[in-house]
BAVEXPA-436057 format. One line per field, with one value per residue (C-alpha): residue number from 1; residue in one letter; z, y, x. Coordinates in pm, whole numbers, plus 50000, padded with zeros to 5 digits. Layout:
residues N
nr c(NUM ...)
rest c(A ...)
up c(Z ...)
north c(Y ...)
east c(X ...)
END
This chain:
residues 489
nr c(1 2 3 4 5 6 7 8 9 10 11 12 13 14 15 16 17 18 19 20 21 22 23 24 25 26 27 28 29 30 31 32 33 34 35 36 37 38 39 40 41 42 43 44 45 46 47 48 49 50 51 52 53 54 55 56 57 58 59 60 61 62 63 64 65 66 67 68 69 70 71 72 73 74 75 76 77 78 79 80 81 82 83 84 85 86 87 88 89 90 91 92 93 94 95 96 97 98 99 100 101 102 103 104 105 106 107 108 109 110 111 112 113 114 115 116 117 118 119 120 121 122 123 124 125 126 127 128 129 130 131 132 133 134 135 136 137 138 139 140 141 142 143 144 145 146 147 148 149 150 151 152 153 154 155 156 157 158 159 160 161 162 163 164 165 166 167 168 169 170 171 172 173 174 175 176 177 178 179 180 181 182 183 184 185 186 187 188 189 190 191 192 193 194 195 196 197 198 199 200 201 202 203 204 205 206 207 208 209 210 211 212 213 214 215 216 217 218 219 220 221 222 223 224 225 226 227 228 229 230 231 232 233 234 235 236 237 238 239 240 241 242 243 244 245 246 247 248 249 250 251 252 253 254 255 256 257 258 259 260 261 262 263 264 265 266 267 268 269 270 271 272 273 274 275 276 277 278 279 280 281 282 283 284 285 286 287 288 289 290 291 292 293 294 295 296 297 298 299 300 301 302 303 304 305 306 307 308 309 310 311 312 313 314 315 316 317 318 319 320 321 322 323 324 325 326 327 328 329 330 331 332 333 334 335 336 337 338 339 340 341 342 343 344 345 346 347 348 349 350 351 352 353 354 355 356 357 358 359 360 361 362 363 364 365 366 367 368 369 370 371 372 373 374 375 376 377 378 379 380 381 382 383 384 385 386 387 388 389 390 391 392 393 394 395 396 397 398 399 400 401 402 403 404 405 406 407 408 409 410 411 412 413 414 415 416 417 418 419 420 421 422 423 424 425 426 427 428 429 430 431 432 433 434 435 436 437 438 439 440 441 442 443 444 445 446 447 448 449 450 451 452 453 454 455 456 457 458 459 460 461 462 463 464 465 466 467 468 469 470 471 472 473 474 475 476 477 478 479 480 481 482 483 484 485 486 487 488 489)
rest c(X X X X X X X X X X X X X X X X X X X X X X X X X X X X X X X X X X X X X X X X X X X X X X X X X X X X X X X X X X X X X X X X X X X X X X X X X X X X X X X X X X X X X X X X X X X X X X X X X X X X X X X X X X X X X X X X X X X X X X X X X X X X X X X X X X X X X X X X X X X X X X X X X X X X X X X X X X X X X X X X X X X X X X X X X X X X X X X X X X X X X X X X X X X X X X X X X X X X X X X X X X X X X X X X X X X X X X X X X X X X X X X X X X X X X X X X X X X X X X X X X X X X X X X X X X X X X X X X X X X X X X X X X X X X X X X X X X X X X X X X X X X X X X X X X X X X X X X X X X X X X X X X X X X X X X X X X X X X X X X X X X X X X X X X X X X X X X X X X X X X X X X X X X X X X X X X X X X X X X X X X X X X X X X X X X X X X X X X X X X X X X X X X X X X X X X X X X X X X X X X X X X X X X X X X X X X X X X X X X X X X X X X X X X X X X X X X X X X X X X X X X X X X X X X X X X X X X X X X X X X X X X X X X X X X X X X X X X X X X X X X X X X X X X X X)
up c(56012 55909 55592 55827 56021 55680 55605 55921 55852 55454 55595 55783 55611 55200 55032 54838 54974 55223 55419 55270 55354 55514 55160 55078 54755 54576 54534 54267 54052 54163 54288 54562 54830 55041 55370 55492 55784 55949 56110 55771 55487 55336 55174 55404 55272 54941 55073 54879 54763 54815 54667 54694 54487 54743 55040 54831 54859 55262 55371 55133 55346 55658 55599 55460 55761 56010 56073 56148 56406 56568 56590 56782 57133 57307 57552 57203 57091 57424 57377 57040 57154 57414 57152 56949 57237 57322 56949 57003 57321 57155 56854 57089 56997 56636 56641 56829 56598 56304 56468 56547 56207 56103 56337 56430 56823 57069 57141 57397 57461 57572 57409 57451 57197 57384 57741 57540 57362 57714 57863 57619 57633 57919 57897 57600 57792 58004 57783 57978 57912 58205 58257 58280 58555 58442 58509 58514 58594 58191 58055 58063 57930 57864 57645 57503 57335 57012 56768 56504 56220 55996 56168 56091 56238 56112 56317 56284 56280 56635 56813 56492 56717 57058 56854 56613 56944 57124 56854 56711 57047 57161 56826 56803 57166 57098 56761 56526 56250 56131 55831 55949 55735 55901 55804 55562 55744 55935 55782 55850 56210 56146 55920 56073 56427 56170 56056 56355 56444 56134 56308 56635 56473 56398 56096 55747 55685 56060 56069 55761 55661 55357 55337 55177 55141 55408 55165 54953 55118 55428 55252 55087 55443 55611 55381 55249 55381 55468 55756 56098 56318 56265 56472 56383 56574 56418 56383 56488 56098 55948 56219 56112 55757 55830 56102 55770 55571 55794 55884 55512 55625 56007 56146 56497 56521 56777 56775 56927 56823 57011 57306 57462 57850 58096 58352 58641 58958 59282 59534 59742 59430 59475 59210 59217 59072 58877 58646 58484 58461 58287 58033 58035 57913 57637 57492 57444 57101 57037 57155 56906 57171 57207 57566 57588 57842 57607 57870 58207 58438 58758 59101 59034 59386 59242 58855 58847 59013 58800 58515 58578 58684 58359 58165 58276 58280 57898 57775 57937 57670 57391 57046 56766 56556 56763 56709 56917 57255 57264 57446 57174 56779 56490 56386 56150 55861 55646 55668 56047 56063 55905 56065 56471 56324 56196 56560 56714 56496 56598 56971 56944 56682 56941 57251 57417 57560 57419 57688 57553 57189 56880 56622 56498 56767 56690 56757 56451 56062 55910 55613 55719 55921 56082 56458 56641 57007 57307 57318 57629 57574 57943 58036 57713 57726 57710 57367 57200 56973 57107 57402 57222 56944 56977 56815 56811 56878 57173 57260 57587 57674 58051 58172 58576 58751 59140 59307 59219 59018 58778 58720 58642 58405 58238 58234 58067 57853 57514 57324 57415 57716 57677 57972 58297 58549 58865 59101 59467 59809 59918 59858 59934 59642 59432 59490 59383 59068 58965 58976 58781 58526 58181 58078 57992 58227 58486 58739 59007 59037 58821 58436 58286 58412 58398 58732 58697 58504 58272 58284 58027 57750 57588 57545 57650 57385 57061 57219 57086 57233 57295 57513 57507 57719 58029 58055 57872 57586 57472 57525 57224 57020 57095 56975 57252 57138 57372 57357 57529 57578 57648 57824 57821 57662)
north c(38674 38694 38852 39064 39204 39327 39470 39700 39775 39892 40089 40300 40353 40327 40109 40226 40560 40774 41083 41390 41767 41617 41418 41035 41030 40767 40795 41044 40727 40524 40221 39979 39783 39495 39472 39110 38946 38744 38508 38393 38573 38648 38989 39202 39509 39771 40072 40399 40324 40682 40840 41165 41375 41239 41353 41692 41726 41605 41852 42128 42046 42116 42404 42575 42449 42528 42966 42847 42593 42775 43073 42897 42938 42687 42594 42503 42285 42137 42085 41907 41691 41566 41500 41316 41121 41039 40916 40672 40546 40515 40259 40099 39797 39835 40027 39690 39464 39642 39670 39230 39202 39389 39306 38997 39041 38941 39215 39425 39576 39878 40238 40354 40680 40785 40824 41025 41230 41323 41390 41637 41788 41872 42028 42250 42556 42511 42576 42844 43080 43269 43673 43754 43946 44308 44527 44822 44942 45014 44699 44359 44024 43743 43402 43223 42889 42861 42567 42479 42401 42102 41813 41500 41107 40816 40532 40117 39884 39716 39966 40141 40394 40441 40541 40769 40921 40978 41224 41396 41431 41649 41778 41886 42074 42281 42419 42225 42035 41695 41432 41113 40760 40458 40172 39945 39659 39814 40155 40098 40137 40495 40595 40538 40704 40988 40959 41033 41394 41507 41355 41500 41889 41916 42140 41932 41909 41909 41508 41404 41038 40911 40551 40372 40257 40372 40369 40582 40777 40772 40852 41183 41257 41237 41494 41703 42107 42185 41985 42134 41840 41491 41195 40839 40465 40174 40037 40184 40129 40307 40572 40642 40727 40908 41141 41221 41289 41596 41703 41819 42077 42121 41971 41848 41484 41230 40903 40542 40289 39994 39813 39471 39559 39366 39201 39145 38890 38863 38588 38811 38868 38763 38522 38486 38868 38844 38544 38647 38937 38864 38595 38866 39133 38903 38736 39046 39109 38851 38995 39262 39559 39807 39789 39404 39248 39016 38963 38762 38813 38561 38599 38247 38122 38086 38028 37697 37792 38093 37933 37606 37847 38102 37747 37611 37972 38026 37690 37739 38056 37996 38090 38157 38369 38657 38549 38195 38381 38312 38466 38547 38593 38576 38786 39077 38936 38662 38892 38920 38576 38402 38690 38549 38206 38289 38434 38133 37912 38197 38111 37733 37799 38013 37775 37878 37606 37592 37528 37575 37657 37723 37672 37682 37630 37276 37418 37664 37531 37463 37592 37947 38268 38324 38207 38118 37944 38124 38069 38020 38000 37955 37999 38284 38449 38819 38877 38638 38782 38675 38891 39200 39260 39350 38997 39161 38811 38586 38481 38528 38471 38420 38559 38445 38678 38680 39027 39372 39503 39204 39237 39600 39516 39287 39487 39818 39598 39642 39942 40018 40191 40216 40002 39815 39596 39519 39265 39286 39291 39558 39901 40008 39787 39894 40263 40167 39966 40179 40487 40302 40096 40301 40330 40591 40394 40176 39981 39805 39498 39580 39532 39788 40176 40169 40261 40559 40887 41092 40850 40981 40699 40726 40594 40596 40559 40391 40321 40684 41034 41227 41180 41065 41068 41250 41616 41758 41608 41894 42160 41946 42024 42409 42669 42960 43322 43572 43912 44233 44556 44854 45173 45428 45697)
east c(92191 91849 91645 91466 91804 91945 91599 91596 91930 91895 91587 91795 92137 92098 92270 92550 92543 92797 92705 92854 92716 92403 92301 92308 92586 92779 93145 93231 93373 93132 93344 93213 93357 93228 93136 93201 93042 93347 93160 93036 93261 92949 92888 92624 92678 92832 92964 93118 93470 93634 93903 94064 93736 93540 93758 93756 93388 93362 93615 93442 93142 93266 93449 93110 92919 93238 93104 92799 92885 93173 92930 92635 92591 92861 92467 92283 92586 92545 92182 92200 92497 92236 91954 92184 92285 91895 91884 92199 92006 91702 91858 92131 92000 92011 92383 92490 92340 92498 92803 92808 92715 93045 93328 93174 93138 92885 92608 92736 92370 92482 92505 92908 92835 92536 92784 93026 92819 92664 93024 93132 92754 92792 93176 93034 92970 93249 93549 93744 94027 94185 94290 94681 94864 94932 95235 95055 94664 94623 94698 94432 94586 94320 94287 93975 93985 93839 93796 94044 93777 93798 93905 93931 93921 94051 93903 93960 93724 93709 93488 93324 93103 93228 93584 93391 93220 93510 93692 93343 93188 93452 93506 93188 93136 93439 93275 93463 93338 93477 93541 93547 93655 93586 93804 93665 93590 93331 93147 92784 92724 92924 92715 92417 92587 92613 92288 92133 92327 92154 91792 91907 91927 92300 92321 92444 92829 92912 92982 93083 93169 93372 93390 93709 94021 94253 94532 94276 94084 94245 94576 94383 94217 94575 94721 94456 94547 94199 94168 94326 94364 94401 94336 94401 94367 94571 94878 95210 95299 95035 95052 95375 95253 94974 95187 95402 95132 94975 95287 95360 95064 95193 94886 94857 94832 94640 94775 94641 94893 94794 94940 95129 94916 95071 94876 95070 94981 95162 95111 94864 94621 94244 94246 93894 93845 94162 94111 93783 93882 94192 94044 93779 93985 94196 93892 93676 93621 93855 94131 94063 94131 94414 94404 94388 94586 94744 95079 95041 95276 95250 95443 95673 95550 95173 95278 95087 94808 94720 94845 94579 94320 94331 94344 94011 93841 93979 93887 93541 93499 93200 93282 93088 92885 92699 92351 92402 92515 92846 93128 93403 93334 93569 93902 93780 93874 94153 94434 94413 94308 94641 94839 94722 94788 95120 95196 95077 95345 95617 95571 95606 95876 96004 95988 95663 95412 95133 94892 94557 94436 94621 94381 94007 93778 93551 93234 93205 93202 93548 93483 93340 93450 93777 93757 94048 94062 94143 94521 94741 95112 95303 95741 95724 96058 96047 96219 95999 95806 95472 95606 95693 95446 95088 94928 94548 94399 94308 94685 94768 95136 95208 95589 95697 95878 96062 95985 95847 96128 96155 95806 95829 96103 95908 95644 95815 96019 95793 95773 95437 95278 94905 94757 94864 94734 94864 94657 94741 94615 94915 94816 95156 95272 95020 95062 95458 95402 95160 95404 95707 95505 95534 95113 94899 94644 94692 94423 94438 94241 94048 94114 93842 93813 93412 93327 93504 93388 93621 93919 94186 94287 94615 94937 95344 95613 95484 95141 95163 95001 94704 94433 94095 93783 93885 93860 94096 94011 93807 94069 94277 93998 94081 94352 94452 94450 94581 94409 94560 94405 94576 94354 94519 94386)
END
């Protein structure tokens, strides 16, 4: 990374500093944390280490900006929303730069906030409530949707701003305002998303963000009673904690836990869409992605086929630091790092073959970052535990299977449901797989929903619930009050 990148980016976000009631401030006890580029483990960055004061102040914040914001015109929300997603346009480049710089991805070159913002824009105006049947010609039933107030996000660190967008987008249309703590890892590009609502018009203490610990100021978010809803990405473990900590205060939870997406192949599959799509979809970001189709299941009659052809297209995959074009970057960080490794050692442990990978990749520097090769591991058994939990790294474990309702049992047979794909020339087959497997989202060849507008993300069983992006994610950002009139006279 050059001088000049972390010039351009300590122009725009200061140093030091987290956004709190529209002002710059330091942590109330004034404790730092470091921002690590993992492509280098050197320190890019000193962010706010919050605690629960901080939390304190951010929800204070909101709530005194929250009248205001409920009260404006549902068509100026709308209109701001818009300007602020102009603004995320207009520095795509530089959100995308920060954001390589802190998980350690390729540039994506594209603006994933800006689309949501737009989308809930343009639902602003359009949250509806509907009139009651009457029993008599005296009485009128009706209900209007109105925002909850302080909410709050707790988003990882794989997708810093498209994650932040797609809780304070909607958050925002429906007149609610919001506290948001980015994990650790990655903080900057947030608060620089942030940073621009305030340029775009939005009114200060409507986005809030409180850098920190999550086990600090995440803990304090997760249980603080001011807030009114809570929504959280991470692990199924932390989830857990976090659920118990709003429930103490009865708030309604959103929950992203992750996923083990199975990608399933029968012998009719166009294998020349379905293999770069599948290496695709396991080495972007490094695996790093909930929806990641980190399973492979193959119709037995074309096992070696697929399995030679997803070999070749995997080992073909560049890695390295984002600034030298390649393909696939480095885990996030040392803990996830050893943690992919120590997976890898469980599957040969475990009996897998290890077809391609399994260690550091020979075209980065030993000594710096935390890359780890593509990884192919063929004949996995379903309960080993490469099978079963979500690794979070390039592995890819492929499972055979004879006929559609082994491959469905495979395919349910994880605790998670959050995405499926099924790869097929049949659309009768399709239409049946796609009806039994247990996902929030499934698609069919096709590993991605991004031709399609609006499509709802969320998971089955521990994958957890709530939805995302589609249409009705607005309406959670709503509470329904039923109003009755009675004329007589």
């Amino acid at each position: 990374m050059t001088h000049d990148t972390l010039e351009s980016i300590t122009a725009v976000v200061p140093p030091e500093r987290h956004l709190i009631g529209g002002s710059w401030v330091p942590a109330v006890g004034g404790d730092l944390l470091d921002v690590v580029d993992p492509a280098t483990g050197d320190v890019v960055r000193r962010v706010p280490r919050s605690d629960a004061r901080d939390v304190d102040n951010a929800v204070a914040a909101a709530s005194e900006a929250f009248p205001a914001w409920r009260d404006l015109h549902p068509t100026r929300r709308a209109d701001l929303l818009f300007a602020w997603a102009d603004l995320c346009a207009r520095d795509a480049e530089l959100i995308d730069t920060i954001e390589a710089i802190e998980v350690g991805r390729p540039l994506w070159n594209v603006s994933v906030a800006a689309k949501v913002l737009r989308y809930a824009a343009g639902q602003a105006d359009k949250i509806l409530g509907i009139t009651l049947p009457s029993t008599d010609e005296f009485s009128l039933g009706m209900t209007v949707r109105e925002p909850l107030g302080v909410v709050a996000s707790i988003i990882p660190w794989n997708a810093p701003t498209p994650l932040m967008a797609t809780d304070v987008a909607p958050a925002l249309a429906a007149g609610n305002t919001i506290v948001v703590k980015p994990s650790e890892d990655a903080p900057v590009a947030c608060l620089r998303f942030a940073q621009l609502a305030l340029e775009a018009g939005i009114p200060p203490g409507v986005v809030n963000v409180v850098t920190g610990y999550g086990h600090e100021a995440g803990a304090a978010l997760a249980a603080h009673p001011g807030i009114r809803r809570l929504s959280f990405t991470g692990s199924p473990q932390t989830g857990t904690k976090v659920m118990q900590a709003a429930a103490v205060n009865h708030v309604p939870t959103h929950l992203e836990l992750g996923g083990k997406s199975p990608q399933i192949v029968f012998a009719d599959a166009d294998l020349a869409r379905a293999v770069p799509a599948i290496v695709g979809s396991l080495t972007f970001n490094a695996g790093q992605i909930c929806a990641a189709g980190t399973r492979l299941l193959v119709d037995r009659r074309i096992h070696g086929e697929v399995v030679t052809a997803v070999r070749d297209a995997m080992a073909a995959v560049t890695v390295g630091h984002w600034q030298s074009g390649s393909r696939m970057g480095p885990l996030i960080n040392d803990r996830q790092y050893r943690r992919v490794l120590d997976y890898i050692r469980s599957g040969q442990e475990q009996g897998a073959v290890l077809t391609l990978g399994g260690g550091r990749p020979a075209s980065v520097d030993a000594e710096r970052g935390f890359f780890v090769e593509p990884t192919l591991f063929d004949h996995v058994e379903q309960d080993m535990t490469i099978a079963q939990e979500e690794i979070f790294g390039p592995v890819l474990s492929v499972l055979p299977f004879d006929g559609e309702d082994e491959a469905i049992e495979i395919a349910n047979g994880t605790p998670y449901g959050l995405v499926a794909a099924v790869w097929t020339s049949d659309v009768g087959r399709a239409v049946r797989v796609a009806r039994r497997l247990e996902s929030g989202q499934v698609t069919v060849n096709t590993s991605g929903t991004g031709g399609v507008i609006g499509a709802a993300h969320g998971g089955y069983k521990r994958s957890g619930f709530g939805r995302v992006l589609g249409p009705d994610a607005i309406l959670d950002y709503t509470q329904t009050k039923t109003i009755v009139f009675d004329a007589h006279h």
